[in-house]
N, C-alpha and C positions, 0 to 999 in steps of 0.2 A: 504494500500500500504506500501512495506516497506521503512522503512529509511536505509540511506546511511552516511558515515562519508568518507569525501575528506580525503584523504593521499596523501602529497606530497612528491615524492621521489626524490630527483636530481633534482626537478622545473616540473617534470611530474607529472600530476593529478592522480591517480587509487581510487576506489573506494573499499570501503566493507561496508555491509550488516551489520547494527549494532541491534541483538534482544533483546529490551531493558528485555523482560520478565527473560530470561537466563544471562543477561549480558554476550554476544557473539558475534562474529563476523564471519560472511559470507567468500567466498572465494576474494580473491584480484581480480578486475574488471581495464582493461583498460577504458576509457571514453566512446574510441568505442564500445568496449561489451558492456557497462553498457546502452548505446542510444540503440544499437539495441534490450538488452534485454528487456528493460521498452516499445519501439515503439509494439514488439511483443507480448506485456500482453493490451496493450491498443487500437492499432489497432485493430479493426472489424471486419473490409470490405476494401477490394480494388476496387475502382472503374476506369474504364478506359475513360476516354472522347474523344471519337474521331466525331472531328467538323464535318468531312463528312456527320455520317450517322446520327447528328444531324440536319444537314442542309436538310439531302434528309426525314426524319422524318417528319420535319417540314413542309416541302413542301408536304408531304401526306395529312395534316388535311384539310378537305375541307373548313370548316368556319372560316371565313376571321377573324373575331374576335377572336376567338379560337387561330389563328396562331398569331395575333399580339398581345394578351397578352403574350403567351410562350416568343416569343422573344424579347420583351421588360423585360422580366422576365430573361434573359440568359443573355443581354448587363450589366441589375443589377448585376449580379452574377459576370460576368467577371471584372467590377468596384471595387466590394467588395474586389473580388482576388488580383486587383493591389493595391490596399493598403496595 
């Protein structure tokens, strides 16, 4: 992953791109570009959770153990989240 050297201009953060093999420097990066550009190299996957058609899923599995480990499995997950 690359590194980055903070520049401060006027108390504003911007960033650049420091190659230590060249001794160079990258183009000038706002904060904002610089999160979105590293979120976009490291994101994956987008997943979408929508609780409905979790609930109405759930309600499909016929065996009753089967249903109440998943959602005992989900209340963890949403615990984990608010942390």
């Amino acid at each position: 992953m690359a590194k980055y050297h903070r520049i401060l201009i006027n108390g504003e953060p911007y960033y650049r791109e420091y190659r230590y093999g060249s001794d160079s420097y990258g183009e000038m990066l706002s904060e904002e570009e610089l999160v979105h550009m590293l979120l976009e190299e490291v994101v994956d996957e987008e997943i979408d959770m929508n609780e409905r058609e979790i609930e109405s899923a759930l309600r499909r599995i016929p065996d009753y153990q089967d249903r109440h480990i998943l959602q005992n499995y989900i209340r963890y997950l949403e615990r984990v989240h608010r942390e």
